[in-house]
DOGU-343269 format. One record per residue (C-alpha): z, x, y; residue in three letters; residue number from 1. Coordinates in steps of 0.05 Angstrom, whole numbers. Example, Ala and Ser with C-alpha at 12.3 -4.5 7.8 and 13.67 -1.06 7.14 Angstrom:
BEGIN
+--------+--------+--------+------+------+
|     up |   east |  north | resn | resi |
+--------+--------+--------+------+------+
|    156 |    246 |    -90 |  ALA |    1 |
|    143 |    273 |    -21 |  SER |    2 |
+--------+--------+--------+------+------+
This chain:
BEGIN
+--------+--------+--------+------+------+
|     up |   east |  north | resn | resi |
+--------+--------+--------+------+------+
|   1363 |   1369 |    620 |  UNK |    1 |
|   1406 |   1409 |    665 |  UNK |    2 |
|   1357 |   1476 |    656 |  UNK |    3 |
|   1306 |   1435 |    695 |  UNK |    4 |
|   1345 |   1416 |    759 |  UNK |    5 |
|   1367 |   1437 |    822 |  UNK |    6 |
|   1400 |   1411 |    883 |  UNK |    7 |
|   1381 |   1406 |    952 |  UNK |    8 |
|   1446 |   1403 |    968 |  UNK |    9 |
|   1445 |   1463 |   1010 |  UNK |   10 |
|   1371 |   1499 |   1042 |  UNK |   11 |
|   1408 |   1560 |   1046 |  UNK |   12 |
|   1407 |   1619 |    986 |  UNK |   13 |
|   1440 |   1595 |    932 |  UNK |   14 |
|   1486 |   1645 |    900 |  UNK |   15 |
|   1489 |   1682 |    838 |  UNK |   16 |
|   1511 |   1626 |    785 |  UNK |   17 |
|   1478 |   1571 |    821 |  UNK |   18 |
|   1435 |   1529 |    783 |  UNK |   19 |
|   1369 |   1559 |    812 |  UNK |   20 |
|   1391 |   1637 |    814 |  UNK |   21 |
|   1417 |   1620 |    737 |  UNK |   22 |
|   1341 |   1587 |    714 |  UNK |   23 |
|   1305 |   1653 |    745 |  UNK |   24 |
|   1348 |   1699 |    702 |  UNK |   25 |
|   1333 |   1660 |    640 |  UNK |   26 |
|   1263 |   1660 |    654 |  UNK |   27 |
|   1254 |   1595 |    684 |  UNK |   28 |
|   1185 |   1585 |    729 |  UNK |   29 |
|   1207 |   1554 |    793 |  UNK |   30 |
|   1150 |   1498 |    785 |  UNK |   31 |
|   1186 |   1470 |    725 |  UNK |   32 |
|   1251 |   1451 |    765 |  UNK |   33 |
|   1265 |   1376 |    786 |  UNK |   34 |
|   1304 |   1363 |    838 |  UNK |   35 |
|   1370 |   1325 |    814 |  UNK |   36 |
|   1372 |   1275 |    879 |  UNK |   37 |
|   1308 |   1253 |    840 |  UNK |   38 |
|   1337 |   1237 |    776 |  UNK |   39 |
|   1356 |   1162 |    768 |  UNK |   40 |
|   1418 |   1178 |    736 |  UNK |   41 |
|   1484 |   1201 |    773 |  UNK |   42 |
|   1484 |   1283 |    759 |  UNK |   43 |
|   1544 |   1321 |    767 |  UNK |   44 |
|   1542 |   1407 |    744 |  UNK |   45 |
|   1600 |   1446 |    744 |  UNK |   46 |
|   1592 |   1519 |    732 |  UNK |   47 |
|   1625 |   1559 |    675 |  UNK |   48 |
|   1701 |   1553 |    717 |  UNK |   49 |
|   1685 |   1485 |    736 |  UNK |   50 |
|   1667 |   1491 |    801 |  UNK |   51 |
|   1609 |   1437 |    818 |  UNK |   52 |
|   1536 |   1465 |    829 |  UNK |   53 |
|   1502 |   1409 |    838 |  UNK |   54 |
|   1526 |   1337 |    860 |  UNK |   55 |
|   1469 |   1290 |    873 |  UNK |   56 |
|   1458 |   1222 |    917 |  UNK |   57 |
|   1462 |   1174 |    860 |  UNK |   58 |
|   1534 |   1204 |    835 |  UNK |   59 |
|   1547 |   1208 |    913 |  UNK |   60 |
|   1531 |   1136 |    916 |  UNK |   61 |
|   1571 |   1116 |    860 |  UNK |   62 |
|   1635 |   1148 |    870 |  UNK |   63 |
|   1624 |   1154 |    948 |  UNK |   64 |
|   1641 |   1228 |    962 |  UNK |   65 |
|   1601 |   1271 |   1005 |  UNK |   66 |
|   1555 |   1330 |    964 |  UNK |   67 |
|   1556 |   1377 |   1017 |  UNK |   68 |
|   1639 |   1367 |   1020 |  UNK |   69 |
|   1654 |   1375 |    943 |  UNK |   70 |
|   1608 |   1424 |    926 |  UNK |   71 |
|   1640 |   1487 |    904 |  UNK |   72 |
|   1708 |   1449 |    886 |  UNK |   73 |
|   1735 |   1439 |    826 |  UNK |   74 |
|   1701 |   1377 |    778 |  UNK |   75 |
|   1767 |   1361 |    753 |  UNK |   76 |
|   1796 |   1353 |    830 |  UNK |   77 |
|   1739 |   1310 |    851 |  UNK |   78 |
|   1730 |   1264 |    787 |  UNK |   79 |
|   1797 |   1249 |    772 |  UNK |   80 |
|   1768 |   1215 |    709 |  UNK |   81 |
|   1819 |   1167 |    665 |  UNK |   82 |
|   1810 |   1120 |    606 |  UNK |   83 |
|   1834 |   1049 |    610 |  UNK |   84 |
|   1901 |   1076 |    591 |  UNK |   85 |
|   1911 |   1118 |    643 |  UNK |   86 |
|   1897 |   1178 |    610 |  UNK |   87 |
|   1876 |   1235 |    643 |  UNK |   88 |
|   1804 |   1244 |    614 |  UNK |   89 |
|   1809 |   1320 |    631 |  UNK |   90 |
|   1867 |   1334 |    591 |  UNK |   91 |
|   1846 |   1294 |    522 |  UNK |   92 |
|   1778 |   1327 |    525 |  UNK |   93 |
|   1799 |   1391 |    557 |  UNK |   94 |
|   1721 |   1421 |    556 |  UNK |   95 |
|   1721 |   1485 |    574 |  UNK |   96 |
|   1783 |   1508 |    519 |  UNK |   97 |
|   1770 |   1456 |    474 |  UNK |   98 |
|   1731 |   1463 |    404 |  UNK |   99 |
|   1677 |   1509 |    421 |  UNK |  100 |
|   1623 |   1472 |    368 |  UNK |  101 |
|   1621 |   1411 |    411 |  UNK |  102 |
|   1555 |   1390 |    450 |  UNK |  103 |
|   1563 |   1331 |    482 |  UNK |  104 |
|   1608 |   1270 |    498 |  UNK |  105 |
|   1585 |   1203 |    480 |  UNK |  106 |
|   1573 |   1154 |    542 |  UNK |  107 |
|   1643 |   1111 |    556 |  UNK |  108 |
|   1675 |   1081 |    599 |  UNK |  109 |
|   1724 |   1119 |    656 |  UNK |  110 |
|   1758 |   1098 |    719 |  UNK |  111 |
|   1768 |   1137 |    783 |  UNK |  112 |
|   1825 |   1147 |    828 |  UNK |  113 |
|   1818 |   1076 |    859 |  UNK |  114 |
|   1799 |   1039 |    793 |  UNK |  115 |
|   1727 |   1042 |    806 |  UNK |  116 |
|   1696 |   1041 |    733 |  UNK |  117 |
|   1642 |   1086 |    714 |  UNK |  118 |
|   1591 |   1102 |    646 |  UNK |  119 |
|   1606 |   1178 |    633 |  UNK |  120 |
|   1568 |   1223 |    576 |  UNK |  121 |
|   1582 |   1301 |    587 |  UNK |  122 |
|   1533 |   1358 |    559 |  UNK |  123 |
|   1556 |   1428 |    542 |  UNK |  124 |
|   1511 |   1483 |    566 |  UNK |  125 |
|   1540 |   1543 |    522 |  UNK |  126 |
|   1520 |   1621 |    528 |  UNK |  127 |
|   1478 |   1646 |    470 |  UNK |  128 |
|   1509 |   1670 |    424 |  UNK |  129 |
|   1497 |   1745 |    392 |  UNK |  130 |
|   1477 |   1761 |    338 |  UNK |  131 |
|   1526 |   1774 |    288 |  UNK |  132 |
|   1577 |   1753 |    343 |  UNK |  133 |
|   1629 |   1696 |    328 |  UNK |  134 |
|   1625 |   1616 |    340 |  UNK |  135 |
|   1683 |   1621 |    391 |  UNK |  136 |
|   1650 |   1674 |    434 |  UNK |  137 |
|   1607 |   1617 |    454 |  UNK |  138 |
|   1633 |   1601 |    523 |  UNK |  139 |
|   1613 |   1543 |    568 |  UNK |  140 |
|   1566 |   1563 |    617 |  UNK |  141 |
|   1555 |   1490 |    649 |  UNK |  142 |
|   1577 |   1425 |    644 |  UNK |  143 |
|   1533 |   1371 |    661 |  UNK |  144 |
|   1563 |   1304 |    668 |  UNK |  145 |
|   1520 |   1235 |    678 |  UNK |  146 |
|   1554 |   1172 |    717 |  UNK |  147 |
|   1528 |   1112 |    711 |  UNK |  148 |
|   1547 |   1040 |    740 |  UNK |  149 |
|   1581 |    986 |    699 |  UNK |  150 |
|   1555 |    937 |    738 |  UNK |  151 |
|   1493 |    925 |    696 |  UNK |  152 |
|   1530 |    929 |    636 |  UNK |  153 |
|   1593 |    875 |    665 |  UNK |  154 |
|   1529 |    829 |    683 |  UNK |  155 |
|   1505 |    831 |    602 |  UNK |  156 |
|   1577 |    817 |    577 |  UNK |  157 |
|   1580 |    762 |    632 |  UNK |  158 |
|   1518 |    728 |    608 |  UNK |  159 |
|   1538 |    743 |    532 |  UNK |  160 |
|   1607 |    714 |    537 |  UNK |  161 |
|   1570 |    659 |    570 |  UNK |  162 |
|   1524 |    642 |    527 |  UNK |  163 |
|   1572 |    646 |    465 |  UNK |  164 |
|   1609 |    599 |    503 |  UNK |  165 |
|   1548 |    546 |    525 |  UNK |  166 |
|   1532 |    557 |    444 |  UNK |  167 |
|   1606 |    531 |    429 |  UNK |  168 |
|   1606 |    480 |    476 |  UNK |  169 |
|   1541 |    448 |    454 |  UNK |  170 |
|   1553 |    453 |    371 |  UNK |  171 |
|   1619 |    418 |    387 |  UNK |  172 |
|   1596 |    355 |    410 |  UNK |  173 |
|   1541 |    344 |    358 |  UNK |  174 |
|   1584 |    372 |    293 |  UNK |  175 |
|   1646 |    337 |    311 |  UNK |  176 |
|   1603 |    264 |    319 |  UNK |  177 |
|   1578 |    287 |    251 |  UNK |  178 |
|   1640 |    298 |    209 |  UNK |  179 |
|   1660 |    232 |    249 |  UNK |  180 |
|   1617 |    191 |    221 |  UNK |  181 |
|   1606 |    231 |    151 |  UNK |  182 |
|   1671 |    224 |    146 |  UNK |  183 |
|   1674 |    157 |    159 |  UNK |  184 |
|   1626 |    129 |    112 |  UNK |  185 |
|   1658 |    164 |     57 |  UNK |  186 |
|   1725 |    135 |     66 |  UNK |  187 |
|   1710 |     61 |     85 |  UNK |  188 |
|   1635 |     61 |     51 |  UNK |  189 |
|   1645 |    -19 |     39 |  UNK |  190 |
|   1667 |    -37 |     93 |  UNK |  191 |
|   1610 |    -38 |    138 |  UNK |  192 |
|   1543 |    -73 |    137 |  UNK |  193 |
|   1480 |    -43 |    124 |  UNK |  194 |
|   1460 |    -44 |    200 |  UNK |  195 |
|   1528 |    -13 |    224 |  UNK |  196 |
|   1504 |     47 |    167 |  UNK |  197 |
|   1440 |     48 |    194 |  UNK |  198 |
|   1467 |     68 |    264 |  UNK |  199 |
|   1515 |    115 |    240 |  UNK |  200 |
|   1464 |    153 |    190 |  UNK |  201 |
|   1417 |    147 |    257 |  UNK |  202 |
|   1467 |    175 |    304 |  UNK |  203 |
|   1481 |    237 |    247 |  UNK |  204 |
|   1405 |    255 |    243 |  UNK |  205 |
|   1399 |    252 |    322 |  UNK |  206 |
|   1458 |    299 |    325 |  UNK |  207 |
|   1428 |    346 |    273 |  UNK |  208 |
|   1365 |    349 |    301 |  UNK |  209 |
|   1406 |    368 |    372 |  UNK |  210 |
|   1440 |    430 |    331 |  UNK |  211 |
|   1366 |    444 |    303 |  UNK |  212 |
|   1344 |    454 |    366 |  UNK |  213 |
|   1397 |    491 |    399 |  UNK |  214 |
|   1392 |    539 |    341 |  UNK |  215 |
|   1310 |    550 |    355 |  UNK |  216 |
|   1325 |    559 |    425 |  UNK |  217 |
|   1375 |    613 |    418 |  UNK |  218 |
|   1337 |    651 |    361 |  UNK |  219 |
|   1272 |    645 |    417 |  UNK |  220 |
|   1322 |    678 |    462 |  UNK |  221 |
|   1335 |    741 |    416 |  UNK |  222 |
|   1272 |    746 |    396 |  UNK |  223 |
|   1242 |    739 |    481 |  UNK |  224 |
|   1301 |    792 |    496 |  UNK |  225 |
|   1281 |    843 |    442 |  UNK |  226 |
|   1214 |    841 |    451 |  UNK |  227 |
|   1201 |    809 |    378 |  UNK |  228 |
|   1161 |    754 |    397 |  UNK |  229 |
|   1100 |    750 |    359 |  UNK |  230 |
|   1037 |    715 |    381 |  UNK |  231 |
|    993 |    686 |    333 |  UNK |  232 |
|    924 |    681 |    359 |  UNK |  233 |
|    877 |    619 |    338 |  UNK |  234 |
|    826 |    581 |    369 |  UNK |  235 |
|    867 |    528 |    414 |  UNK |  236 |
|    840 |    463 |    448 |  UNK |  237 |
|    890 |    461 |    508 |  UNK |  238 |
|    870 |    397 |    526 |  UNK |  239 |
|    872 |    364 |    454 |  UNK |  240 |
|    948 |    404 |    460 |  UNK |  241 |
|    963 |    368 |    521 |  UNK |  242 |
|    945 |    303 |    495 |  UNK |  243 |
|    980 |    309 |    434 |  UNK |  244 |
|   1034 |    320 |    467 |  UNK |  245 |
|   1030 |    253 |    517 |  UNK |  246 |
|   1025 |    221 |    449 |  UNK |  247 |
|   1088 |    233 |    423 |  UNK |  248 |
|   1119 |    216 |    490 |  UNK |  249 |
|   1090 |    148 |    491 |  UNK |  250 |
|   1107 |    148 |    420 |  UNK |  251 |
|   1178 |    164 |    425 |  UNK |  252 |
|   1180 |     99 |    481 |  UNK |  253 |
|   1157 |    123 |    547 |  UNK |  254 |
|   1104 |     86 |    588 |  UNK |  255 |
|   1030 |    107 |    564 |  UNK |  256 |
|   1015 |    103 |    653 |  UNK |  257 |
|   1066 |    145 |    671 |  UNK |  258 |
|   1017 |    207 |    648 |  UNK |  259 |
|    956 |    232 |    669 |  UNK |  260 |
|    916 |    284 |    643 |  UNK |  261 |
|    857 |    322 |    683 |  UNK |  262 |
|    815 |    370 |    661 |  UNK |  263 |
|    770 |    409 |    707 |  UNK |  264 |
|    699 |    429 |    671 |  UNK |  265 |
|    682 |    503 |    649 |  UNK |  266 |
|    748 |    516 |    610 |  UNK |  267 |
|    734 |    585 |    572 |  UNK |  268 |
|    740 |    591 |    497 |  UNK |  269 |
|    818 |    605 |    485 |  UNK |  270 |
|    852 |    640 |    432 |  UNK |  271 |
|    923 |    624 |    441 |  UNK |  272 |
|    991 |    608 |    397 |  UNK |  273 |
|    978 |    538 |    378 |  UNK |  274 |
|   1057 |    520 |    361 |  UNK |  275 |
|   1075 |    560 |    428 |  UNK |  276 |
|   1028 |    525 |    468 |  UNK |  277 |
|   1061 |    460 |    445 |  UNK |  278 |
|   1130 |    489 |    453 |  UNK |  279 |
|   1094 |    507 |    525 |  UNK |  280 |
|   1073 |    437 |    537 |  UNK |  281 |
|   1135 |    401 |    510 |  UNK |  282 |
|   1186 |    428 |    553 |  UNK |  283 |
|   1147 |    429 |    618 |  UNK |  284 |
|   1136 |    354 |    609 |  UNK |  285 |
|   1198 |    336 |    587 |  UNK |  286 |
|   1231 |    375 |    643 |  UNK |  287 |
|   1181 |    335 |    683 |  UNK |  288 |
|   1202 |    273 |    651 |  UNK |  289 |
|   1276 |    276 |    651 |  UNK |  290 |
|   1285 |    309 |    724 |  UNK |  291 |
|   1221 |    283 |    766 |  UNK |  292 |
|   1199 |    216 |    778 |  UNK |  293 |
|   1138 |    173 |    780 |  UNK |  294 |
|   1075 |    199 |    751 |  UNK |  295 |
|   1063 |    254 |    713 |  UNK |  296 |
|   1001 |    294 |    717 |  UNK |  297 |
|    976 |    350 |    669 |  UNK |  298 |
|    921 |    390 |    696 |  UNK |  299 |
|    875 |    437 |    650 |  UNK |  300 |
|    826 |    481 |    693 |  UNK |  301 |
|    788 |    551 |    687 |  UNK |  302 |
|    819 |    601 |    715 |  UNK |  303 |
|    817 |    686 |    723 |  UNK |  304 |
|    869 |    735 |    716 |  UNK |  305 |
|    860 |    803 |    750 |  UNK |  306 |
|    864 |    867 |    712 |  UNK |  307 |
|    884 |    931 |    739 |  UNK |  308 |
|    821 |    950 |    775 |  UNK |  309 |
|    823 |    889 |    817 |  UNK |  310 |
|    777 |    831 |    824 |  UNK |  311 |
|    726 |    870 |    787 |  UNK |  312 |
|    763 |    877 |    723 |  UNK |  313 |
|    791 |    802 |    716 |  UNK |  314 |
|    791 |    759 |    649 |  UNK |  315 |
|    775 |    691 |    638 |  UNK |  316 |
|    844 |    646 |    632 |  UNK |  317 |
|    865 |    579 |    631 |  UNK |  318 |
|    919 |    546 |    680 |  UNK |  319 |
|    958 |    490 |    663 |  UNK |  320 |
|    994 |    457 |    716 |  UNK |  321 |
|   1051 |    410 |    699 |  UNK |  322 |
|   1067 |    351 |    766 |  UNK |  323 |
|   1120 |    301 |    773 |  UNK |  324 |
|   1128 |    260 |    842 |  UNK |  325 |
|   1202 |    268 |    847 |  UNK |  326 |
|   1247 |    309 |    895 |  UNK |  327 |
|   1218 |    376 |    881 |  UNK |  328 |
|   1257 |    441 |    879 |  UNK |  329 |
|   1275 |    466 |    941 |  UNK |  330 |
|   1236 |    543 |    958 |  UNK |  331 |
|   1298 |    578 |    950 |  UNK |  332 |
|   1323 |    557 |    888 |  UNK |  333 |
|   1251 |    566 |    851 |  UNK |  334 |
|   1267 |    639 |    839 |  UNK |  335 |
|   1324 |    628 |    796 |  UNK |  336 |
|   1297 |    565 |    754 |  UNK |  337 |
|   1276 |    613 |    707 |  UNK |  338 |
|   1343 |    648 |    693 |  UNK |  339 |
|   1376 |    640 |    628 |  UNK |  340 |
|   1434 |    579 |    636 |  UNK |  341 |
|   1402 |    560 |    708 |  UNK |  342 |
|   1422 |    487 |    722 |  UNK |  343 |
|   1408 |    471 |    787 |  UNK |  344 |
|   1446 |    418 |    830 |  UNK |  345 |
|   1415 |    353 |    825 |  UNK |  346 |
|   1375 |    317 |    877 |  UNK |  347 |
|   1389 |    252 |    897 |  UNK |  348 |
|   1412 |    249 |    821 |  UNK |  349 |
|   1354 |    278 |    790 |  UNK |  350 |
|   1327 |    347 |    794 |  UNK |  351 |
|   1360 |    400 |    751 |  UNK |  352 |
|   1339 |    436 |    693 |  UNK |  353 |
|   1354 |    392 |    632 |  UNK |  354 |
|   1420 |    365 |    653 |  UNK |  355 |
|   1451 |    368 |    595 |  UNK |  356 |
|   1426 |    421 |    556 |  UNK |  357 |
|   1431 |    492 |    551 |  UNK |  358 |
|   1399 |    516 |    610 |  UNK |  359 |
|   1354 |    555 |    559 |  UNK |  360 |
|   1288 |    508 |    563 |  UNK |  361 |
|   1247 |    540 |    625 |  UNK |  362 |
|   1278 |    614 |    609 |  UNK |  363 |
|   1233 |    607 |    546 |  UNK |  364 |
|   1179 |    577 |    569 |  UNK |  365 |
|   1178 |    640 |    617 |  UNK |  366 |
|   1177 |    690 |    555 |  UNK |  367 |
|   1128 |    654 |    520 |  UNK |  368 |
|   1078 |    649 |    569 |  UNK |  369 |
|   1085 |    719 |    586 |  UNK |  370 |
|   1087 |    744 |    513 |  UNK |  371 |
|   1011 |    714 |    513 |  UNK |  372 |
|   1001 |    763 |    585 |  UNK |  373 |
|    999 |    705 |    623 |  UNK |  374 |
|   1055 |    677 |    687 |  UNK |  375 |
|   1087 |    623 |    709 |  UNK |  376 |
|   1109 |    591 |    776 |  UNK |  377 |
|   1145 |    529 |    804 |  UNK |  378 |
|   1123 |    504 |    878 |  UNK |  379 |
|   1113 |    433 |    911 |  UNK |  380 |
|   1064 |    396 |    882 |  UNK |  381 |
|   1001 |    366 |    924 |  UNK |  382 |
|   1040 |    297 |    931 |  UNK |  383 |
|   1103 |    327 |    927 |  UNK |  384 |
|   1151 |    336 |    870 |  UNK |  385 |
|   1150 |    394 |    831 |  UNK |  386 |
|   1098 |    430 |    795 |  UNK |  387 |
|   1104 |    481 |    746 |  UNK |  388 |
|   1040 |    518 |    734 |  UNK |  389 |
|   1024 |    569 |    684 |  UNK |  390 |
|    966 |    616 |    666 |  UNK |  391 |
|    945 |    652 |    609 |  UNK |  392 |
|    882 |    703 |    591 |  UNK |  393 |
|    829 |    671 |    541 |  UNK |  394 |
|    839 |    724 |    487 |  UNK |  395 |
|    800 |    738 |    433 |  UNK |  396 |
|    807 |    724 |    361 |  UNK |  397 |
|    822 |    797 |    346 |  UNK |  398 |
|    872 |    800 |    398 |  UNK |  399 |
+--------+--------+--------+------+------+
């Protein structure tokens, strides 16, 4: 990578040894060099006594030196580079008399003078060697050294450590009321009545079923975060979904005239993941349910997504749009409602995303609408409350 920048450190000649003077006598065409501010990478080049070359805004940004200051000083002086143990990274690695076979350093993590922690990988740029000549004759002609911020990387273990710990605080409650009970009915089997069983066993299912769900929630998670998520295109009724679902709400003991469902004519022919589309469905409602108040409303219409060309190039879609008549969420909170373990501050004792749970529901509902190329929003609804609305493209039965 290093043959192909330069640095605009300085608009006056460069040198001999620079960067640019050095690609002209290998052969280099000027065309081909990028300019190293324009990398997205910090880029640091130290010259075959480790004096810096080239120093460029991101690694400027990162460690907050000056280019046009350090330029020409030694690497060594100006990245005071140490492992978590204090160690002087300089030393241990010692580059430019060190083993002179090695290529690279792997990426790792190393601290500056005031504790600022870094991602480092190092490249050796050695001279060629001659024929017939000998492996140590090969002498370092550059080192180029890539910073990167941890901060990315301390926001992944956050939300990792997080969610290992949301996993281990929602299998505890479940698993410990069923080796209560399980246990229970073993040791003292006669002496309750059937009906004291009956609530027990009940209260054991209910708790599985909680774990069974947490499980499918988390393995939608790995799969949304990979990129695995596989669509499995049929021919879908969105409507006869939609319904289906209100059925097993009213089923399951809510009020049959709490729901509405409208659909608007001219829905397209769509070809859409049938158990996603429920999954889709279920959680919007319940969220809807359990947060909002009043009525619920599901609304089915036609609707276009544009393409890249515009206007021109859009494809016939389908946009559901899921109502309740409670509180609403508030504008600035509705960008983060779809954030992994978002669980919003009730309202008035109400809104929040599944109080309760894992904070998981909307985040997939948000991968699985967009793993069918398709969005999702929340804003107020018509009459107030909240209304989550999603769309997705038609497809095709090929697709």
């Amino acid at each position: 990578m290093d043959e192909l920048i330069s640095s605009r450190t300085s608009s006056a000649p460069k040198p001999a040894g620079t960067l640019a003077n050095q690609d002209a006598a290998d052969g280099q065409v000027s065309g081909s060099l990028v300019s190293a501010d324009e990398l997205p990478d910090g880029v640091v080049v130290a010259d075959g006594v480790g004096r810096i070359i080239v120093f460029n805004r991101i690694a400027a940004r990162l460690t907050g030196l000056d280019p046009s200051e350090v330029t020409g000083k030694f690497v060594f002086d100006v990245l005071p580079l140490r492992d978590a143990d204090g160690q002087d990274w300089w030393l241990c690695a010692d580059p430019y008399h060190g083993l002179p076979i090695r290529t690279r350093h792997p990426e790792r993590s190393l601290y500056l003078a005031d504790g600022t922690e870094i991602l480092v990988s190092v490249g050796y740029v050695r001279e060629d060697r001659p024929k017939g000549g000998a492996r140590s004759s090969r002498a370092v002609r550059r080192l180029v050294i890539s910073l990167r911020g941890a901060t990315q990387r301390e926001r992944l273990e956050r939300s990792r450590a997080e969610l290992v710990s949301t996993v281990a605080h929602e299998l505890r409650s479940p698993l410990t009321s069923v080796k209560g009970f399980t246990a229970t009915l073993l040791n003292k089997w006669g002496r309750f009545t059937d009906d004291q069983k009956r609530v027990m066993l009940e209260t054991v299912n209910a708790d599985a079923d909680r774990v069974t769900r947490l499980i499918t929630e988390l393995l939608d998670v790995s799969r949304i975060e990979s990129g695995r998520m596989e669509i499995h295109r049929q021919l879908v009724d969105v409507p006869d979904r939609a319904r289906k679902i209100i059925s097993g709400r009213v089923a399951a003991g809510d009020a049959e005239d709490r729901f509405r469902l409208e659909v608007l004519g001219g829905l397209p022919e769509t070809w859409l993941d049938a158990d996603k589309i429920d999954q889709i469905l279920g959680n919007l409602v319940e969220n809807a349910v359990r947060h909002g108040a009043g009525l619920v409303t599901i609304v089915v219409e036609p609707a276009r997504i544009e393409g890249e060309e515009g206007p021109a190039d859009a494809a016939a879609a389908v946009a559901v749009s899921v109502r309740d008549q409670g509180e609403g969420i508030a504008p600035d909170v509705a960008p983060r409602v779809f954030r992994q373990f978002w669980r919003g501050k009730p309202r008035g004792g109400r809104r929040g995303q599944h109080g309760g749970g894992t904070g998981l529901g909307l985040y997939i509902v948000k991968g699985l609408v967009e793993a069918h190329g398709g969005t999702i929003c929340v804003r107020r609804a018509p009459g107030g409350g909240a209304e989550f609305r999603f769309t997705v493209p038609a497809g095709t039965a090929a697709a």
